[in-house]
Residue frames relative to the residue before (quaternion, step in Angstrom):
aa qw qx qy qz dx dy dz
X 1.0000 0.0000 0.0000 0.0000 0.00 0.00 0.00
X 0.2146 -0.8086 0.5471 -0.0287 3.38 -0.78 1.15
X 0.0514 0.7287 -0.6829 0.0070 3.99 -1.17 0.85
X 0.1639 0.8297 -0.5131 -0.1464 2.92 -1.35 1.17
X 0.3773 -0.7922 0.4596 0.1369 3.31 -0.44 1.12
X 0.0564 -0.7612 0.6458 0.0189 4.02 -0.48 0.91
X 0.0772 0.6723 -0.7351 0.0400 3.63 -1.36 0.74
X 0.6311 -0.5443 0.3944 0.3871 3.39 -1.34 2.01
X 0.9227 0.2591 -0.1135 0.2619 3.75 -0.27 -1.12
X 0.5900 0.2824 -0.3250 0.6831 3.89 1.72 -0.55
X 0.7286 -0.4559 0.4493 0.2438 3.94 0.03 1.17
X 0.6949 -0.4416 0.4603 0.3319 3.27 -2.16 -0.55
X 0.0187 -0.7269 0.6735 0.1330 3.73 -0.79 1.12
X 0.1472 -0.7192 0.6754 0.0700 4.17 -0.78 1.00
X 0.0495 -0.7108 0.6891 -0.1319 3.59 -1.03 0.93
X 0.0208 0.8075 -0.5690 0.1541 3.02 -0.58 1.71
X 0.2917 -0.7505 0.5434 0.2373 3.71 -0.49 1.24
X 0.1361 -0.7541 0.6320 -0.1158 3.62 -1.01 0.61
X 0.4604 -0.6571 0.4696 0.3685 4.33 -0.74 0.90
X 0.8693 0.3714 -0.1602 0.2840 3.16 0.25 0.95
X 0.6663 0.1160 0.2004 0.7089 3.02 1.73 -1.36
X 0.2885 -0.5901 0.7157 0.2372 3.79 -1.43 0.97
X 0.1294 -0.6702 0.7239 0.1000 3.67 -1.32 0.73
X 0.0541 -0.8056 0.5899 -0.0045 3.43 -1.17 1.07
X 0.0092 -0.7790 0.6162 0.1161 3.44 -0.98 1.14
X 0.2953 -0.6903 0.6403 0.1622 3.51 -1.31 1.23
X 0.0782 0.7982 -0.5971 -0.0171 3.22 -1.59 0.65
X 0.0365 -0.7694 0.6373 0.0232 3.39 0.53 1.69
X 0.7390 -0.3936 0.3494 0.4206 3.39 -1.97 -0.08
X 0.7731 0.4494 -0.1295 0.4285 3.58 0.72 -0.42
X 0.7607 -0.1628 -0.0201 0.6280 3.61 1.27 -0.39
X 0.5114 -0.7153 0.4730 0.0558 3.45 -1.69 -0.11
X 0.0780 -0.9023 0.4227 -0.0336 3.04 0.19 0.90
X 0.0742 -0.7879 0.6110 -0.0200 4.41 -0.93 0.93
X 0.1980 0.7624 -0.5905 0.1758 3.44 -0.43 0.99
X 0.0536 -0.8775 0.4709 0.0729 3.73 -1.45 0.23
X 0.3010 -0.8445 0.4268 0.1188 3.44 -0.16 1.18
X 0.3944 -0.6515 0.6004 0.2439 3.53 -0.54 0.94
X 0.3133 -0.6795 0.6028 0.2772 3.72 -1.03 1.09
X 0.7169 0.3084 -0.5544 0.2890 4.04 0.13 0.11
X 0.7157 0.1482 -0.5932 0.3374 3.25 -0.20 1.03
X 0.5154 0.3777 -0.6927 0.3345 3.95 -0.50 0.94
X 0.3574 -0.7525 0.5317 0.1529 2.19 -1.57 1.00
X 0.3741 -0.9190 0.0544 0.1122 3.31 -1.07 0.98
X 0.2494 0.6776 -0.4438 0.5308 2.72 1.67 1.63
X 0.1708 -0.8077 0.5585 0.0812 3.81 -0.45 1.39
X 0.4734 -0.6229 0.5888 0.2032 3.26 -1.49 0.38
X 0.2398 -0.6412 0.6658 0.2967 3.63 -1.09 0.22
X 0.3472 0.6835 -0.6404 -0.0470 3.58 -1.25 -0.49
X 0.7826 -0.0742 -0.3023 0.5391 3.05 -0.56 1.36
X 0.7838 -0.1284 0.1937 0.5759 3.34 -1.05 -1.55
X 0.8171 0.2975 -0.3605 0.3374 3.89 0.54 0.04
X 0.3432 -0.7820 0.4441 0.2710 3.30 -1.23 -0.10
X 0.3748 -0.9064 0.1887 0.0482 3.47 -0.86 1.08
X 0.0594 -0.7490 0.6241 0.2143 3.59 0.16 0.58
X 0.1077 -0.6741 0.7257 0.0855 2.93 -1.53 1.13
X 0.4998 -0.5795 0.4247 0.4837 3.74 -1.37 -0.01
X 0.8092 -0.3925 0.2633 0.3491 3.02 -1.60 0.23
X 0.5562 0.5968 -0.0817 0.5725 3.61 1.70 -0.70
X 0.6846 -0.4971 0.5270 0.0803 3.43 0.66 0.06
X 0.7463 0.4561 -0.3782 0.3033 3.53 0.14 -1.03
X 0.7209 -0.4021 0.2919 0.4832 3.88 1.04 0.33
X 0.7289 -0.4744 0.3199 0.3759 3.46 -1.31 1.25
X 0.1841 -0.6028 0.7696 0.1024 3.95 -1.78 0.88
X 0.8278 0.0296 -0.1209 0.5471 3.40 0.26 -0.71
X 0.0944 -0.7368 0.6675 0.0519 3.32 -1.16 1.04
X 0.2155 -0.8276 0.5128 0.0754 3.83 -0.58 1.20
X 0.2641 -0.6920 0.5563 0.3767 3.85 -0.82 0.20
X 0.5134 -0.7450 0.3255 0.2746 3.46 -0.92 0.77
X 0.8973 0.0683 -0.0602 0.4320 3.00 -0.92 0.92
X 0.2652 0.7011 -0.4040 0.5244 3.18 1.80 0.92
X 0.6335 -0.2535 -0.7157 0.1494 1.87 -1.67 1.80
X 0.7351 -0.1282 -0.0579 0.6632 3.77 1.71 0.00
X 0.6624 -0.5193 0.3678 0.3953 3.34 -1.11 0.64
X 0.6247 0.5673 -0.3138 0.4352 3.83 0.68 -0.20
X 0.7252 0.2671 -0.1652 0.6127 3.67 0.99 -0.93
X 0.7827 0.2621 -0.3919 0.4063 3.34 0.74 0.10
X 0.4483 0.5515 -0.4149 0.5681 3.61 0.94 0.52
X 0.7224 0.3202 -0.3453 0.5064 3.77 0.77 -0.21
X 0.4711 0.6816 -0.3897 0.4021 3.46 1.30 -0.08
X 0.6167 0.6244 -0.0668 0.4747 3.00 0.88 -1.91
X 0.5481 0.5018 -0.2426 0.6236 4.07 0.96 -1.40
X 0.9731 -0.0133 -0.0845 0.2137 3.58 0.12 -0.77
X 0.3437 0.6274 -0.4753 0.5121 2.80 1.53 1.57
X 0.5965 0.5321 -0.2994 0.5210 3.38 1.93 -0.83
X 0.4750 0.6682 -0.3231 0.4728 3.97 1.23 -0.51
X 0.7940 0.3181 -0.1768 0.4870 3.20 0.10 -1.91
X 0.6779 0.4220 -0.5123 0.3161 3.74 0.53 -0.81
X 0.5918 0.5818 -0.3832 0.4055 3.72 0.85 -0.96
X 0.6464 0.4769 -0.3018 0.5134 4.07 0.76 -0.60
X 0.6293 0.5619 -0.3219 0.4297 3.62 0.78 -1.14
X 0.6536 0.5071 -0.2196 0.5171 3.66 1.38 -1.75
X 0.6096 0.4631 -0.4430 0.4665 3.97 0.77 -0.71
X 0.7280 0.5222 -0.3398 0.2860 3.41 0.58 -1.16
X 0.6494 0.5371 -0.2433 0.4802 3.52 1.14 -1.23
X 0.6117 0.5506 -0.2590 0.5055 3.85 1.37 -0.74
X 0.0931 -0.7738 0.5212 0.3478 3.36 1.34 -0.94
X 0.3992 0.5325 -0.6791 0.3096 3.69 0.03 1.22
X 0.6203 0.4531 -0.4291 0.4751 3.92 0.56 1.06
């Protein structure tokens, strides 16, 4: 499952769900940017604050995935969200071994 979220001036944010891990590719106007967050440790209750929303890790230690709301519409990104908040909770049973 794939979200992509474009803003005129912070570029291309791509969010790709994967069994295991959220892979993000940035593309601002100036550089690029590939990284991937293992879903057992976010945790899977996000935060709003302002316009985005935040997976943070299970720790606190500040947002991994930061989404624009309701980018690219409130339908694909609200099922995103549903099943990044799924897989991380399964990923976190599995790694806990309560699954």
């Amino acid at each position: 499952m794939k979200l992509i979220q474009k803003n005129l001036l912070k570029g291309t944010r791509e969010f790709e769900l994967l069994d295991d891990e959220v892979r993000v590719r940035i593309k601002a106007p100036f550089k690029s940017k590939e990284l991937s967050v293992p879903l057992a440790i976010l945790n899977p209750e996000p935060e709003i604050a302002g316009s985005q929303l935040h997976f943070h890790s299970r720790v606190k230690c500040g947002p991994l995935l930061s989404l624009y709301l309701n980018k690219p519409n409130e339908k694909e990104f609200n099922a995103f969200v549903d099943a990044v908040k799924e897989k991380a909770l399964k990923e976190f049973n599995v790694f806990a071994g309560m699954e």
